[in-house]
C-alpha positions in Angstrom: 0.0 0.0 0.0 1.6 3.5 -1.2 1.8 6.5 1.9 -1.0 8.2 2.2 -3.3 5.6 0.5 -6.1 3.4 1.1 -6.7 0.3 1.4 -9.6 -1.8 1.2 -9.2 -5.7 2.8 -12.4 -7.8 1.9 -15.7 -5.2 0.9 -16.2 -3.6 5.2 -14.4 -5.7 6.3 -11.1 -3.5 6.8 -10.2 0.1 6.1 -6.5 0.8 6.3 -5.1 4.1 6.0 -1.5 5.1 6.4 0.9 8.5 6.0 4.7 9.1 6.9 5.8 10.5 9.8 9.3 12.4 8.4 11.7 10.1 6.6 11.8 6.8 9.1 8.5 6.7 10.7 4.4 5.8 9.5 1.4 6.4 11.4 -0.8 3.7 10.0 -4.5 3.3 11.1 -7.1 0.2 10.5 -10.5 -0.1 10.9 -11.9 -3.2 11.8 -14.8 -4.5 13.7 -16.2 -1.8 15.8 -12.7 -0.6 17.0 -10.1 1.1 15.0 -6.5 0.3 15.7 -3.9 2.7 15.7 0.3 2.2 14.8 3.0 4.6 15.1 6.5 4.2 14.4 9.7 6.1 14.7 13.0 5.5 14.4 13.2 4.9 18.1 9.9 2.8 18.9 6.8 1.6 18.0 3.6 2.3 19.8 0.1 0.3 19.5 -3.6 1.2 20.8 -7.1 1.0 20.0 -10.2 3.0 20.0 -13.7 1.6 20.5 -15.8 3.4 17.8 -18.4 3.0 20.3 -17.1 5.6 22.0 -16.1 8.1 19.3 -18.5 10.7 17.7 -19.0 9.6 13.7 -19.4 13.4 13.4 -16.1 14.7 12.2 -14.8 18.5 12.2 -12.1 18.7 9.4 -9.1 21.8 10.4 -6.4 23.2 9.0 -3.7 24.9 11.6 -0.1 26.1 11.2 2.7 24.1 12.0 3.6 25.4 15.6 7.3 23.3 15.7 8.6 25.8 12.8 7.3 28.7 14.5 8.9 27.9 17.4 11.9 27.4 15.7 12.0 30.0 13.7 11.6 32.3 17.0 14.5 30.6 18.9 16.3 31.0 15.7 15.7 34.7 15.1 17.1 35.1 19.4 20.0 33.1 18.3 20.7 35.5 15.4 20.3 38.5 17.5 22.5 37.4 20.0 25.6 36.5 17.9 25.2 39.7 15.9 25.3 41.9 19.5 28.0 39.6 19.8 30.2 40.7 17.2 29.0 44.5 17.5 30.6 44.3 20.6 33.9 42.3 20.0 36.6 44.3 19.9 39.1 42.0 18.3 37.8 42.7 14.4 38.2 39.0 12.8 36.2 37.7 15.5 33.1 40.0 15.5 33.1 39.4 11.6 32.8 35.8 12.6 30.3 36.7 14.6 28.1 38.6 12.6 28.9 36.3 10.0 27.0 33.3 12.3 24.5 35.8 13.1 23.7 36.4 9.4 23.3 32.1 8.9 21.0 31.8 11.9 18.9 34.8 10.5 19.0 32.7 7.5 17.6 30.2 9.4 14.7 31.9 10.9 13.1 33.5 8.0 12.9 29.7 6.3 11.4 28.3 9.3 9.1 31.1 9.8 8.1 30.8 6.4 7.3 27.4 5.7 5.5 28.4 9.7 3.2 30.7 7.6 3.2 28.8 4.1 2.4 24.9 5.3 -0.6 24.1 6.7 -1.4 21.0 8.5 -4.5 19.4 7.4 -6.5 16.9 10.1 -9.6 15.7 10.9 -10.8 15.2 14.7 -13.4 13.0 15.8 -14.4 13.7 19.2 -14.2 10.5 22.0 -16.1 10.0 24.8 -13.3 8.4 27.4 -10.7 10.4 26.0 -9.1 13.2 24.4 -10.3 13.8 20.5 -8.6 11.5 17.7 -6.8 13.6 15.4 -6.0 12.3 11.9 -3.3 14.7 10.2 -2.7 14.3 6.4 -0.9 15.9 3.2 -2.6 17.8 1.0 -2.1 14.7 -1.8 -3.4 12.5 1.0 -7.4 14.8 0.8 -9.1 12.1 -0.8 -8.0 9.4 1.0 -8.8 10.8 4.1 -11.9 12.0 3.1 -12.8 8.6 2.3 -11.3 6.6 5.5 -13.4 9.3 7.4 -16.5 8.4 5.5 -15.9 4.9 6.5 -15.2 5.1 9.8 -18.2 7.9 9.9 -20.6 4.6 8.4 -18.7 2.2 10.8 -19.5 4.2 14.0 -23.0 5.3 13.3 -24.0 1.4 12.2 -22.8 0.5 15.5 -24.7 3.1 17.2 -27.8 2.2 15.5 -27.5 -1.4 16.1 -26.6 -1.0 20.4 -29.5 1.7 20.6 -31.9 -1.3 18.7 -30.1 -3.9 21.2 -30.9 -1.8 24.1 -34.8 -2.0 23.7 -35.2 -5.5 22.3 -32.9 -6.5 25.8 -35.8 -4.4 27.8 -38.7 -6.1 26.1 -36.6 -9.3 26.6 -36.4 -8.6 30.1 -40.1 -7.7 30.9 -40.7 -11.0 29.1 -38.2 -13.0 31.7 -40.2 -11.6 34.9 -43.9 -12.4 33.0 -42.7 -15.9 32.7 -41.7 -16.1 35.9 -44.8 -14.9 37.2 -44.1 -11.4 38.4 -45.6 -9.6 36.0 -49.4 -10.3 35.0 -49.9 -10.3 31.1 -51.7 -7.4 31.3 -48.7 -5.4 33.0 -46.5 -7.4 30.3 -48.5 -5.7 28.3 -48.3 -2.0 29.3 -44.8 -2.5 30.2 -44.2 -3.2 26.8 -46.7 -0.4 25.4 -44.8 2.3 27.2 -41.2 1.4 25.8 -42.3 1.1 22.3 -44.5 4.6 22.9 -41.0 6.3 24.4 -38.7 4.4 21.5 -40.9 6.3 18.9 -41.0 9.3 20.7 -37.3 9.9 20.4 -37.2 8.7 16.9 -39.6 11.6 16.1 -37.2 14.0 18.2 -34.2 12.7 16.6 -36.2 13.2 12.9 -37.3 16.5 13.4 
């Protein structure tokens, strides 16, 4: 599978997708089942972990933000470049404040390209929010667009299917219940019955709150 790309295992079965992380590491995510399984590796390690997609908002909110390391760097940079061209302003041996200023002049360099590629390259992402935990962030290249868009669509699909099926669980398990204690003779068939007629009456209630 190529960086940045998709891949489709089986029809649903499995959605991989997978971008580079600089020149030695991968961040590669998979969704499968009702979780989605996450793998990052550096040059140093390799970290695993999952995220239960019945947890996880299928609403997505897609950003774009500036890259805050080259900021950073470029500020620490432009200090550096101010200091060594104080520095050689105030040298008095000649050769060695032109070396000075000379330094300065490269870490200036330095600055202005990492403050512009700061204010040039934008990271793009997409954040689905999580329940139990702090929001999944999925970070991609601008090449990389539609093959987010579409691993987002699928785990969008993947998380709402499971919501719909554990919200249709949940009232068949309560009718199933009421029908345990009618059996067992603690409920009459008549309070079976209105038992039943009440959580059917409050299941179509909400659908018509969630449809309008």
């Amino acid at each position: 599978m190529a960086d940045g790309g998709l891949n489709r295992a089986g029809d649903k079965a499995q959605v991989r997708f997978r971008r580079r992380l600089g020149l030695l590491g991968s961040e590669t995510y998979v969704l499968e089942s009702g979780e989605l399984h996450i793998t990052r590796r550096t040059s140093s390690e390799t970290a695993e972990w999952a995220v239960s997609l019945r947890y996880l908002d299928p609403l997505p909110v897609w950003r774009e933000a500036n890259d805050s390391r080259c900021g950073w760097v470029g500020v620490l940079l432009c200090i550096a470049a101010v200091g060594f061209a104080l520095a050689g302003l105030l040298e008095r041996d000649p050769d060695a404040g032109w070396a000075l200023s000379v330094m300065g002049a490269l870490w200036l360099v330095g600055a202005l390209l990492s403050l512009t590629v700061f204010f040039l390259k934008r990271t793009r992402m997409v954040v689905f929010a999580i329940q139990t935990g702090p929001p999944l962030e999925i970070r991609y290249r601008r090449a990389e667009s539609e093959a987010a868009q579409t691993f987002a669509d699928a785990v969008t699909e993947r998380a709402t299917e499971l919501r719909d099926r554990d919200e249709g669980g949940t009232l068949a398990a309560e009718i199933k219940s009421l029908a345990d204690l009618r059996d067992k003779g603690l409920l009459t068939e008549a309070e079976y019955s209105a038992a039943k007629a009440r959580l059917l009456d409050a299941e179509q209630w909400d659908s018509r709150d969630i449809d309008g």
